[in-house]
N, C-alpha and C positions, 0 to 999 in steps of 0.2 A: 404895152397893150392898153390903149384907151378903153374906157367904158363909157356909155351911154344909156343913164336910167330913165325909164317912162313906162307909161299904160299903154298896154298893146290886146287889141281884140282877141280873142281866144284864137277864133277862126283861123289868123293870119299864124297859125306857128306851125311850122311842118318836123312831124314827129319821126325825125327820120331815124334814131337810137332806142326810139320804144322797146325794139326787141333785145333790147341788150338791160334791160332792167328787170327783176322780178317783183312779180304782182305779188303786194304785202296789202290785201283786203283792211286789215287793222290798222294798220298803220296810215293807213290814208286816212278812216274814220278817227284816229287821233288828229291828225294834220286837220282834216272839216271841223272838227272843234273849235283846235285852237284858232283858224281862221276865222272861227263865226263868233269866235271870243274879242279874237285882239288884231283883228285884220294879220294880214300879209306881210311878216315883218321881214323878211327875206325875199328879194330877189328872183325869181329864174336866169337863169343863164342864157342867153340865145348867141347865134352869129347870122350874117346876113347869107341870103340865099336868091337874092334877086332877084328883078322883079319879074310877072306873071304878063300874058298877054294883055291882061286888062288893064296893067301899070301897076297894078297894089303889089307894095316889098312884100315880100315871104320871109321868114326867120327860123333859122332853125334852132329849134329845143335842144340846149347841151346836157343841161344839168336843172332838175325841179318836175322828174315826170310826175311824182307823189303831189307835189303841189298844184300843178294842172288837172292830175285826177281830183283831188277836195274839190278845189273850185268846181270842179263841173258838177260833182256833185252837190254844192251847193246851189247848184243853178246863176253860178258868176256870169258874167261876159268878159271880161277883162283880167289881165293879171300884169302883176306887177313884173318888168324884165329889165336886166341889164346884158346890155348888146358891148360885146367883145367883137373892138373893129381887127378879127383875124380871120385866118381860113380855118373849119372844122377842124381838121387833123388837129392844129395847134390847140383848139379850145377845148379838143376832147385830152390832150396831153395835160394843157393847163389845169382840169377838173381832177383828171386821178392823181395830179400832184402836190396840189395846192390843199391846205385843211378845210375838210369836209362838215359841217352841221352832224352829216352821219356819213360812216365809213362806207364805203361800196361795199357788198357782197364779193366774195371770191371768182364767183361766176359773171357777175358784173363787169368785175375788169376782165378778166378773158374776153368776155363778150367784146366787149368797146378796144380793145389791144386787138385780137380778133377782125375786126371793124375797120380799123386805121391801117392794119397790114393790106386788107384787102383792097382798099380801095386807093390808099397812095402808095402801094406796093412798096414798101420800107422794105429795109433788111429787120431782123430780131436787135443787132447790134445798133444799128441806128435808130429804131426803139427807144431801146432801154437807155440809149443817153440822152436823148430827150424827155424819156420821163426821172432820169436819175437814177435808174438801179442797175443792180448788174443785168449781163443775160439770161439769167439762171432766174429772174424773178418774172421774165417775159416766156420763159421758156416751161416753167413748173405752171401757171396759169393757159397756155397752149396745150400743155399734154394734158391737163385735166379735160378740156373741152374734145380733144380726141381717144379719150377714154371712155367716156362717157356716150351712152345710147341714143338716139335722137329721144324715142321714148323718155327716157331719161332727162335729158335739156328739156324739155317741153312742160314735164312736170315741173323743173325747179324754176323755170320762166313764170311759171303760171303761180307760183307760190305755194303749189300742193305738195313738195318736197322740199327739207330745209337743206342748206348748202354741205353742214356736218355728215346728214345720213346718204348723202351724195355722196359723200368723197369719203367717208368711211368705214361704209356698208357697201353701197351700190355699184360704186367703182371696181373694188377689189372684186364682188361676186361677179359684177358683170366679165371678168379677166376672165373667172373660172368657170362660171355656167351662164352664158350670156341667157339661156331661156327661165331658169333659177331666178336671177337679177328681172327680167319682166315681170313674172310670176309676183316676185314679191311686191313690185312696184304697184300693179293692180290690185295685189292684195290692200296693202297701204291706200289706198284711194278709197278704196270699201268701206274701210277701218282703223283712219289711221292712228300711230302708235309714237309714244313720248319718247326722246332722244334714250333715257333711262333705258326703257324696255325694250328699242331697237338694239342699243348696244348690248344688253342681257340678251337679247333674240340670237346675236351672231355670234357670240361669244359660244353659245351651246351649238349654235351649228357649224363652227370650224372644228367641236370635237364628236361629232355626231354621226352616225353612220350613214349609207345613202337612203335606205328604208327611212331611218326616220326624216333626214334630210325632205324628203318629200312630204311627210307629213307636215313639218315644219314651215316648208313654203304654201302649202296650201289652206293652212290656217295655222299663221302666226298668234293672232289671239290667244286662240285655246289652248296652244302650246304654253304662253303665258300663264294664263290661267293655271292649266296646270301644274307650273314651276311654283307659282306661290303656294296653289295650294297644300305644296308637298315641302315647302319651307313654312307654312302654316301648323304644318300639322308636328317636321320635327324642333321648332319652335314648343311648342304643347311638350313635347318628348321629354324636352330637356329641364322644362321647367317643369314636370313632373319627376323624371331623374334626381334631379338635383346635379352637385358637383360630381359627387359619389360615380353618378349613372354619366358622368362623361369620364371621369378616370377609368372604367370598367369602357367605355366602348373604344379607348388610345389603347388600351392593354390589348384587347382584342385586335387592334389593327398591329399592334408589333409583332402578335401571334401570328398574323397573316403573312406580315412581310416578311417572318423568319421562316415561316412554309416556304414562302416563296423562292427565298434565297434554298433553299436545300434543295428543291426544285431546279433549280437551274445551277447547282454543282459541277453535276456528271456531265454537261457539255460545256465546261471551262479544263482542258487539255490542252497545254500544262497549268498547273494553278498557277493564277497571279500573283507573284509577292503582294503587291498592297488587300489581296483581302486576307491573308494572316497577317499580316501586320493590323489590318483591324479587329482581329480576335479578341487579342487581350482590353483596347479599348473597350470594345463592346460587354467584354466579362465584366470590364470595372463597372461600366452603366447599370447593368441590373443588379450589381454587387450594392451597387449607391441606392439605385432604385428600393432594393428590397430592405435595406438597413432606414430608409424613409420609411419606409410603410410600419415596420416593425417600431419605430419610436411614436410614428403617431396613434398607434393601437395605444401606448404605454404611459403615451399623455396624451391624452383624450382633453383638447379645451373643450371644445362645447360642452362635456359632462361637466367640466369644472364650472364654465360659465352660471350652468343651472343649478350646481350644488351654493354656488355665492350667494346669487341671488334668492334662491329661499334661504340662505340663513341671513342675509339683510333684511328678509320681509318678516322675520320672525320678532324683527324690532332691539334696541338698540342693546350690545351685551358687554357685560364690562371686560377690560380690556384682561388679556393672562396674564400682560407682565405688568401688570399696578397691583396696589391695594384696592380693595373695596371705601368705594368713597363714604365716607364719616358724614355723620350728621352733625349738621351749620350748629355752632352754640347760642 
């Protein structure tokens, strides 16, 4: 693959992959930076695309859409390109194979795998041996992009959804309540929310009822909100408890669980061996349990602790098993 470096007019690049990269707002205002810092030290990509009725070559953009957005924003005319004398296909295979400055997003490659199927109509396996992986790495990038809602792609195109809460959240809800999955999507656009708090958001609503389920999609926030502030408050709880006041609330939960087990006895016909066989375990535990409890009544440290320390502060005492010390001659 020859290369060919020079300054080429902005005008002249034709943006034919644009839509297969996501809009990172930031990150281009870091790239205008460093460009208006230390020039263009990188490259774009292009391949030719021949010429126009007017005779002027055309080029197409493979790889540097971030760097073409700076520049314009800096109000450039010009950027610096390196021209790969190949056909697209190959220079979009050479891009996701070759090391990157920065890695593509996951939707990125689909996108542009996506791209190159479509238009030189490949097999998947003639693909993936072209770009070096198996099938299975051309094929998990494919189903994520027909998982996924157009709604959906549009946002993570546009940079208003990140590639995680797509494939982690969005994908799975949109399988089970494709209106659920919009729902939250607009909601997030309203309001959006940290990878942190999205994944605490789902986590509550895979175990959540459909009553609340709805409330949940309709204001994620407050749902939030309310979580913490009910881990706020037994936060407060416990640091007013003490240890004390969490051993007393695990004793009450084995009270619960041992309801519960007697509860659900009379419809185990025939009984199962293994829960007599875990009788006697179980007797031994509060046998242990309770033979604990009864020695730490009987040694009490922290009463010792505070009995020490006032007689340390009572100032220095002579020892029981010495003499009383003699005066110096």
């Amino acid at each position: 693959m020859q290369l060919n470096r020079r300054e080429l007019d902005l005008h002249r690049l034709e943006l034919r992959f644009a839509a297969t990269r996501v809009a990172e707002p930031q990150a281009v205002q870091r790239i205008a930076a460093s460009l208006e810092r230390c020039g263009q030290l990188v490259p774009c990509v292009v391949v030719k695309a021949g010429c126009q009725e007017t005779g002027e070559e055309r080029l197409i953009l493979i790889d540097g859409y971030r760097r073409v957005a700076a520049l314009r924003r800096l109000g450039r005319d010009t950027v610096a390109i390196e021209c790969w004398e190949c056909d697209p296909t190959t220079a979009v295979i050479g891009v996701l194979t070759r090391g990157q400055h920065r890695a593509f997003a996951f939707i990125e490659q689909a996108l542009l795998l996506r791209e190159v199927l479509t238009d030189q109509r490949l097999s998947q396996h003639e693909l993936a041996r072209r770009c070096g992986h198996d099938v299975s790495w051309v094929n998990r990038r494919l189903q994520l992009l027909q998982a996924l809602p157009d709604t959906v792609l549009a946002a993570m195109c546009a940079g208003r959804l990140s590639s995680w809460a797509a494939s982690r959240v969005l994908v799975p809800l949109a399988r089970a309540n494709i209106e659920h999955a919009e729902r939250l999507l607009q909601a997030l656009q309203r309001q959006p929310l940290s990878t942190r708090e999205l994944r605490c958001w789902f986590e509550h609503y895979q175990t959540a009822d459909q009553a609340s389920r709805e409330r949940m999609i309709n204001h994620p926030s407050l749902f939030l909100q309310v979580v913490q502030d009910r881990r706020a408050t037994q936060h407060g709880d416990q640091l007013r408890d003490g240890p004390e006041g969490a051993c007393i609330a695990d004793l009450r939960r084995i009270e619960t669980l041992m309801a519960r087990l007697r509860q659900r006895l009379p419809a185990l016909r025939p009984m199962p061996e293994i829960l007599s066989n875990a009788v006697p375990r179980l007797q031994a535990a509060l046998d242990a349990l309770r033979d604990a409890i009864t020695r730490s009544v009987a040694h009490d440290s922290t009463r010792n602790l505070f009995e020490r320390a006032r007689t340390e502060s009572a100032g220095p005492q002579p020892a029981r098993d010495q003499p009383a010390a003699q005066p110096g001659a």
